[in-house]
N, C-alpha and C positions, 0 to 999 in steps of 0.2 A: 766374652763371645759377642758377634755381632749380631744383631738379627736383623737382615733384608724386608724389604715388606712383604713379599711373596712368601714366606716363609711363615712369620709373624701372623700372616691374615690366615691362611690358612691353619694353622693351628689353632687361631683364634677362632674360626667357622667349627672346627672340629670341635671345640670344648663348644660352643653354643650349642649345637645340634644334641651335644648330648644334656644342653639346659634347657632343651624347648625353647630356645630363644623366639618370641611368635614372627612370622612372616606375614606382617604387615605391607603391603606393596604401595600404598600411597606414599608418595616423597619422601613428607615426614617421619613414615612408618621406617622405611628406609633406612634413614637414618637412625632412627632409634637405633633400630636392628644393628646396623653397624657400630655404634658406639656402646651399645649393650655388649656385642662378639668384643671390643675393644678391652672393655672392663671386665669381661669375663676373665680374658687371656691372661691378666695381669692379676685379679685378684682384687681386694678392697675396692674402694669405693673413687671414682671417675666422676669429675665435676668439669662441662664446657660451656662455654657461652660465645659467641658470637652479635656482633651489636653493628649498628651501621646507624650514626649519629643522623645521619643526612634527612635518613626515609622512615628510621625506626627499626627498621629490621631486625630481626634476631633467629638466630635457629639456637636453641637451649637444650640440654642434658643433663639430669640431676644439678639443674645450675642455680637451685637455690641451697643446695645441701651448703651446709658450713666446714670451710675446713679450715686449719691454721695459715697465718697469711706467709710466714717465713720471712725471705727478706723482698717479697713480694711488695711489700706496701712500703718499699725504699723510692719507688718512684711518685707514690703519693707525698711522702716527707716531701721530696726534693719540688715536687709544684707547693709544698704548701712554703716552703721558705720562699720561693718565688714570689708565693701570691703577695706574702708578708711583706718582701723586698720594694714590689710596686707598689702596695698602700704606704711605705715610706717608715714603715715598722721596725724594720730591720736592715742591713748595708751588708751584704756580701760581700764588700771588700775588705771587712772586716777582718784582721789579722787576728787568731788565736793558737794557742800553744799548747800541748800532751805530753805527756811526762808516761816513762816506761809502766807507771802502774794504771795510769789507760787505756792502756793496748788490751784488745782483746782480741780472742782467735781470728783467724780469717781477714787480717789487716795487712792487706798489700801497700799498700798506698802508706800509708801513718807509719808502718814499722820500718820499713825504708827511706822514710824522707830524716833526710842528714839532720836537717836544724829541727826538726818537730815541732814545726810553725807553716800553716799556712794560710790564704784566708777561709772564709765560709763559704763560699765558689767553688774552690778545688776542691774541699771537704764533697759540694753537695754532686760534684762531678763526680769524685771516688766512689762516693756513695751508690750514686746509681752505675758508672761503667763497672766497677772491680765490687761490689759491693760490700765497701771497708766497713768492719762492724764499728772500727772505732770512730772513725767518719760519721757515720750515722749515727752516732751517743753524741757527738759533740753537737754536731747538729740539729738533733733531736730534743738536747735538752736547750738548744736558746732557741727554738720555736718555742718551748712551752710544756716541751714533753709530751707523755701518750696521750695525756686529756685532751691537748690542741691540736693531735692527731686526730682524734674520733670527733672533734668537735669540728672539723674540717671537713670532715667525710659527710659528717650528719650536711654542715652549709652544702654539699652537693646534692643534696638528697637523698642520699646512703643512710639507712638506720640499719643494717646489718653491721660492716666492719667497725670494728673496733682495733686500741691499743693500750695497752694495760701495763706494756712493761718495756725495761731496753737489750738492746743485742747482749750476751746473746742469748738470757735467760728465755726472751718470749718466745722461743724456739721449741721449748717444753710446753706441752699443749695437751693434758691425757684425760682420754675418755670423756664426759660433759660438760670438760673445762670449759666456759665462753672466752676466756680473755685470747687479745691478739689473735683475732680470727675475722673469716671474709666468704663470701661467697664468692664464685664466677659469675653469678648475675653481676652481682654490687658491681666488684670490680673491674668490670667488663663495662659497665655505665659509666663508670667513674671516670676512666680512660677517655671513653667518649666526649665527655660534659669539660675534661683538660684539655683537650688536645684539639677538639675542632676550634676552626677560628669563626665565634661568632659571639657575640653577648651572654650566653652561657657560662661561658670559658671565666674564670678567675683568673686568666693571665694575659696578657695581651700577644703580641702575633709572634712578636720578637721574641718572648719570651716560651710561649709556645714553639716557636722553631728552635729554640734550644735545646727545648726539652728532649723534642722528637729525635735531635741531632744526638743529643748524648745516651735516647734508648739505641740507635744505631750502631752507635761507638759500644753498645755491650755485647762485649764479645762471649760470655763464658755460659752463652745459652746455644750455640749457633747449631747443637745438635737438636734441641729441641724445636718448638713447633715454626720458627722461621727457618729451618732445614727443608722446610715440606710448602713455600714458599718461592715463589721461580724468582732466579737472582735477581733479572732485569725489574724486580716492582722494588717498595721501600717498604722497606719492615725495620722495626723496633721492638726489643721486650725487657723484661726484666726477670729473670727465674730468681728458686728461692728452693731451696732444699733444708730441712730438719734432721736432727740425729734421730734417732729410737729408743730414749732412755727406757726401762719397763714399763709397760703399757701403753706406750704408745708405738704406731706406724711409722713406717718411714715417711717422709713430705717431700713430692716433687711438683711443681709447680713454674709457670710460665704464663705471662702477660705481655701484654702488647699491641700494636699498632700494626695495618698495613693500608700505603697508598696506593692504590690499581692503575694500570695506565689511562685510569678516563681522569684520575686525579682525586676520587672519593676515597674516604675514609672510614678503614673499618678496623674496629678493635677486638681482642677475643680474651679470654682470662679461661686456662684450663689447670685442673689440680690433681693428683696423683696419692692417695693415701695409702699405703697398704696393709695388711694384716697385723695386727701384734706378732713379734717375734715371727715376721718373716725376714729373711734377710734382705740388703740392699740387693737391689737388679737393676741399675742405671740405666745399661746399656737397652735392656727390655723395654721401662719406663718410657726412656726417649725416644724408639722408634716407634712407640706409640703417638709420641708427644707430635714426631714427623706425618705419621698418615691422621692427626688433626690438623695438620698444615696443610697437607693437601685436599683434605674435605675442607677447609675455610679458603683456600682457591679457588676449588669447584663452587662452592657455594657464592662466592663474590661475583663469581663470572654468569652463573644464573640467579642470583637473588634481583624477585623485582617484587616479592611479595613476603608478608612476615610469617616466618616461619618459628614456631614455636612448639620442642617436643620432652 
């Protein structure tokens, strides 16, 4: 089943009203209010963030809560083989090869490719457009593995995310577990600190417009929060979804990039966890994930000041 926004929000006002959701009227408040009715609708716990490298800007929502990163921090991997590539570390051109006991689930890219050879490029391409799990083990382990993940995230400034494991185990994440896990603050910086072009950035311009280029090229979020995004701007994400073994929620998640027609950049990281032993509701999740897409358009078209809630 679909659910419209008009439908969605109002059902979602319905169940606040009966949660005393407060009616705060400041801006801020606003917003709360609406991302509170938001999280209500759905259940578990709603993590957004909002960042704008430029000015500082942020408008936040339970955005330092912790959740599992998923295949979320597949676009982190893919800048740190970059970074690795321009310090001269490493060679993308590099030719490697997978053998049928490599493969693991959710590999587009790897399980179809005829000779099961190709370089570290296409790997880091797959990775981030189709988010091949086996792509991302190969590539994962010649950076260095989790430790030279987390130890990349800390060089950004990040002491929240972490990575502890590979596809598609880190995907298991129940109850206090820390490993393979991220906030929407972190991640929503991290974005920022990659992707703008200034001395910040661990990559340079060329490499940064690749990057932005191949979050573009991922197609398999386009319901999520760049659906809530007007076509004519540039947006890029990367989603990430978990199974529900026992005890844990389902994980939906969505990161990303968007350029506004003045040419500024703003990035946002939002996460979706829901209940133990609730069942999947995608379809729900994501027209949530849609009316964050349109509050981070509204919010770009008037942010001149930092908003923090």
């Amino acid at each position: 089943m679909r659910f419209d926004r008009r439908s969605l929000l109002a059902g979602a006002a319905a169940a606040a009203g009966i949660s005393c959701v407060p009616l705060d009227q400041s801006g801020p408040g606003r917003l709360q209010a609406k991302f509170a009715i938001l999280q209500r609708s759905l259940g578990g716990r709603l993590g957004v963030a909002f960042h704008r490298p430029d000015s500082g800007a942020s408008l936040l929502y339970r955005a330092n809560d912790v959740f599992p990163t998923a295949s979320t921090f597949k676009t982190s991997l893919v800048a740190l083989a970059m970074a690795m590539e321009q310090r001269g570390e490493i060679d993308l051109s590099d030719q490697v090869s997978w053998t049928n006991d490599d493969l693991r689930a959710h590999s587009p890219f790897t399980r179809d490719h005829a000779t099961m050879r190709a370089s570290l490029l296409e790997l880091a391409r797959a990775a981030q457009t189709v988010s091949d799990n086996t792509a991302t083990n190969i590539l994962l382990d010649r950076v260095g593995g989790p430790p030279a993940m987390t130890q990349f995230w800390r060089s950004l400034g990040d002491d929240v995310s972490r990575l502890d494991r590979f596809e598609t185990e880190l995907n298991v994440v129940i109850g206090d577990d820390p490993r393979d896990s991220t906030s929407p603050l972190a991640m929503a910086a991290n974005l920022g600190r990659l992707l703008r072009k200034d001395a910040t950035s661990p990559l340079d311009d060329g490499r940064i417009d690749r990057l932005r280029r191949w979050m573009v090229d991922t197609g398999n979020a386009l319901t999520r929060v760049r659906s809530g995004i007007p076509a004519e701007w540039i947006a890029g994400d990367k989603p990430g979804n978990s199974g529900a073994p026992p005890g844990m929620g389902y994980l939906r998640g969505d990161i990303g990039f968007v350029v506004d027609p003045s040419g500024a950049l703003s990035t946002f990281a939002a996460y979706h966890q829901a209940p133990v032993d609730d069942p999947l509701d995608a379809d729900r999740v994501d027209a949530v994930f849609a009316e964050i897409g349109r509050t981070l358009t509204s919010w770009i078209r008037a942010s001149s000041t930092s908003l923090s809630i």
